[in-house]
C-alpha positions in Angstrom: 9.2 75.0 30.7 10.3 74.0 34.1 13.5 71.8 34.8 11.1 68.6 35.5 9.4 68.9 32.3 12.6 69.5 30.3 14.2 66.7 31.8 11.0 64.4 31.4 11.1 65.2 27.6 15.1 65.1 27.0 14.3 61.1 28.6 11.7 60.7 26.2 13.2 61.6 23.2 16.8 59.7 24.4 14.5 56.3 24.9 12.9 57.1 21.6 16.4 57.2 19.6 17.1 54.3 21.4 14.0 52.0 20.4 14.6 53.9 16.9 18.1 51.5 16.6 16.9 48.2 18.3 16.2 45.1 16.0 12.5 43.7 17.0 12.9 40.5 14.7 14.4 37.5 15.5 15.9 34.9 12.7 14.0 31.2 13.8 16.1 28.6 13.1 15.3 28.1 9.2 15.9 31.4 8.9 19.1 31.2 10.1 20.2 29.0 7.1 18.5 31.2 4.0 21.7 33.3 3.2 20.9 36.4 0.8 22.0 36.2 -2.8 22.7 38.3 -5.5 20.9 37.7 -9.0 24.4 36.5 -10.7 25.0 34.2 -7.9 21.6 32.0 -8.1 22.6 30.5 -11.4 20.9 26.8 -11.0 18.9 27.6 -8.3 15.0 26.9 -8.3 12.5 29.9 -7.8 10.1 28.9 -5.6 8.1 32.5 -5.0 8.3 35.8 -3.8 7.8 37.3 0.0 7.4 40.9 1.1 8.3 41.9 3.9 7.9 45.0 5.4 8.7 46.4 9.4 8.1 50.4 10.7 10.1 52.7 9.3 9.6 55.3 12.0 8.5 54.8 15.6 5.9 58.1 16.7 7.9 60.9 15.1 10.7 59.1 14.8 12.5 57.5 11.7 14.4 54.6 12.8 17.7 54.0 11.3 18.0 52.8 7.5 20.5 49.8 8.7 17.8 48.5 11.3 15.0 48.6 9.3 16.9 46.8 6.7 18.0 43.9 8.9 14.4 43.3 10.0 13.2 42.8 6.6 15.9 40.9 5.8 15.2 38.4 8.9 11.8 38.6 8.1 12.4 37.5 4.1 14.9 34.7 5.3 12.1 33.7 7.9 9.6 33.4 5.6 11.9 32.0 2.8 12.9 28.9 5.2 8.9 28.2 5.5 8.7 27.7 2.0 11.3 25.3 1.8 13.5 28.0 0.2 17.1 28.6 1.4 18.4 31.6 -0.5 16.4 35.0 -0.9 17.4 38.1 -3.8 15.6 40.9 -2.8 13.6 41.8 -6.1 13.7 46.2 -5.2 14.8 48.1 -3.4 13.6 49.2 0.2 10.9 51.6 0.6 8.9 53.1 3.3 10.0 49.6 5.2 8.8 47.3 2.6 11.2 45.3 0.4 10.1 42.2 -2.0 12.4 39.2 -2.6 12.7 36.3 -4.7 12.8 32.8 -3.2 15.0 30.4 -4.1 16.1 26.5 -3.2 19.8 26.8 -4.2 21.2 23.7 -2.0 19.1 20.2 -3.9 17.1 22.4 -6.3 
């Protein structure tokens, strides 16, 4: 492999951890007021439904950090959450391949 190609694919894979750890989703501004709950904690709290979100788990070859993927569907649930009128989510299982479910709740004037 010549020093160009070498140095063309050590860029490559660099850029590719770097996309691997960015955060593509943004809270909107309902979803900045749905906090995350534990079961224990939603006591009087209405359900209102469930969401699943779900983001990529790897990019190409890549697997993207557990932490990032989990704050994406976290912002995701909280977005989706504050569209429902809800403002507290549980997540309902753990995360897998990307994809987590939560509970919905309105906690504040159930």
């Amino acid at each position: 492999m010549t020093g160009a190609k070498l140095s063309k694919l050590v860029f490559g894979v660099v850029v590719m951890c770097m996309v691997s750890a960015c955060t593509w989703v943004e809270l909107t501004p309902g979803g900045e007021r749905v906090r995350e709950l534990t079961p224990p904690e939603i006591g009087r709290c209405k359900f209102l439904g469930r969401v699943t979100s779900n983001t990529a788990a790897t990019v190409g070859i890549f697997a993207r950090s557990k932490e990032t993927v989990q704050q994406e569907v976290d912002r995701l649930a909280r977005n989706n959450a504050a569209d429902m009128g809800g403002d507290t989510i549980v997540p309902a299982g753990p995360l897998i391949d990307g994809e987590q479910t939560f509970n919905v709740y309105r906690c504040i004037n159930p």
